[in-house]
C-alpha positions in Angstrom: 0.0 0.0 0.0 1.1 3.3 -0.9 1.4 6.4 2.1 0.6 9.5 0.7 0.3 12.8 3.3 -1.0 15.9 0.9 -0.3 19.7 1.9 -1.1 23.0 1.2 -4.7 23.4 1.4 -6.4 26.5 2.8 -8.8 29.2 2.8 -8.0 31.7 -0.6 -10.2 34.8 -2.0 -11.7 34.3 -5.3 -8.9 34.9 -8.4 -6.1 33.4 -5.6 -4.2 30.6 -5.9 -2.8 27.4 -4.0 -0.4 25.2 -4.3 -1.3 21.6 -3.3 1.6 18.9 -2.8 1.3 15.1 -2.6 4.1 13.2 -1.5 4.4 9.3 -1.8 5.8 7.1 -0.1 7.0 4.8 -3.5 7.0 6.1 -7.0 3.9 4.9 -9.1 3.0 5.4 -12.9 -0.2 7.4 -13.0 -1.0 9.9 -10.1 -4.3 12.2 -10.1 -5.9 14.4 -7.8 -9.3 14.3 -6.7 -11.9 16.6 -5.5 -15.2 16.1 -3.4 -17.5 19.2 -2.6 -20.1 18.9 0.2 -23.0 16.8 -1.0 -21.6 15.8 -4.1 -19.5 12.6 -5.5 -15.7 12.2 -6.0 -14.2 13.8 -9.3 -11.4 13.9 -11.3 -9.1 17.0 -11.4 -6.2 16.1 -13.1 -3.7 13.2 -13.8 -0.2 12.6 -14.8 1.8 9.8 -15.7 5.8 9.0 -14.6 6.6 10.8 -18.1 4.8 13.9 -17.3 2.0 13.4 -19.7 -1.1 15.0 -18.0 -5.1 15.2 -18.6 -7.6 17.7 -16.7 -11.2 18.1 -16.2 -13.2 20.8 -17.9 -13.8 22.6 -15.2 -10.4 23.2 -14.3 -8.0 23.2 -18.0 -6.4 26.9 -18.2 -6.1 27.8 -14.6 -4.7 24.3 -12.7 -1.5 22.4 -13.7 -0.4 19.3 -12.3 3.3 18.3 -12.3 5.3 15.8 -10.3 9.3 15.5 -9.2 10.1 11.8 -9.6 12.7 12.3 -7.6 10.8 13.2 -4.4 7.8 10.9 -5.4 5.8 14.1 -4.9 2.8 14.9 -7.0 2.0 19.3 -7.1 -1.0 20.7 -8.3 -1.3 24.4 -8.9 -4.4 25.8 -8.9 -4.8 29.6 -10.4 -7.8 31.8 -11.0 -9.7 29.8 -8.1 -13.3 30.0 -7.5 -15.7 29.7 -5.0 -16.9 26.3 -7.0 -13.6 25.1 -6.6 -13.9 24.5 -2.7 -13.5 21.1 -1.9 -11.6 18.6 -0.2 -8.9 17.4 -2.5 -7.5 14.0 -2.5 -4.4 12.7 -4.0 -4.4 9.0 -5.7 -1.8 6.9 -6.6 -1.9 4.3 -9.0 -5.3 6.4 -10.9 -7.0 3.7 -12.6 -6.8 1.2 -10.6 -9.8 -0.1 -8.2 -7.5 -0.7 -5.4 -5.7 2.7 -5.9 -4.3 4.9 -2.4 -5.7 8.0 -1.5 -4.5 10.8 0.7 -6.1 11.5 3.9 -7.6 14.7 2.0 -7.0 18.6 2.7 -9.4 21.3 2.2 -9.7 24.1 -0.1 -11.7 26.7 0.5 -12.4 29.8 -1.9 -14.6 32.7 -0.6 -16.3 35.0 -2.9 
């Protein structure tokens, strides 16, 4: 099973920004990062493979870019131009795909208007 403590949530005006980090405790192909607002299910924010390639929701291309350091298994996710919508505990997942996948304990965003 894969550790994996996330960092860097917080509370951020509208148009802000935060800088979420993931670290792992092994180094594993596809990583993504998740996001579940109050009420709602579990999505998708973004992914990236070991290579760097990367895919985003919708909601989120143009103002969130994920990137990882192979080097310090650690997974980042930048998040720009931040709206209230976008308040929601994030997860981090290694291993995306998989049913059996490990999350992160979870940290929350929070964007006021």
């Amino acid at each position: 099973q894969v550790q994996l403590v996330e960092s860097g949530g917080g509370l951020v005006q509208a148009g802000g920004s935060l800088r979420l980090s993931c670290v792992a405790s092994v180094s594993r192909n596809v990583m993504g990062w998740f996001r579940q607002a109050s009420g709602k299910q579990r999505e998708l924010v973004a992914t990236i493979t070991r290579f760097g390639s990367t895919n985003y929701a919708d909601s989120v291309k143009g103002r969130f870019t994920i990137s990882r350091d192979n080097a310090k298994n650690t997974v980042y996710l930048q998040m720009n131009s931040l709206k209230p919508e976008d308040t929601a505990v994030y997860y981090c997942k290694a291993d995306v795909y998989e049913n059996n996948g490990s999350w992160g304990q979870g940290t929350q965003v929070t964007v006021s208007s």
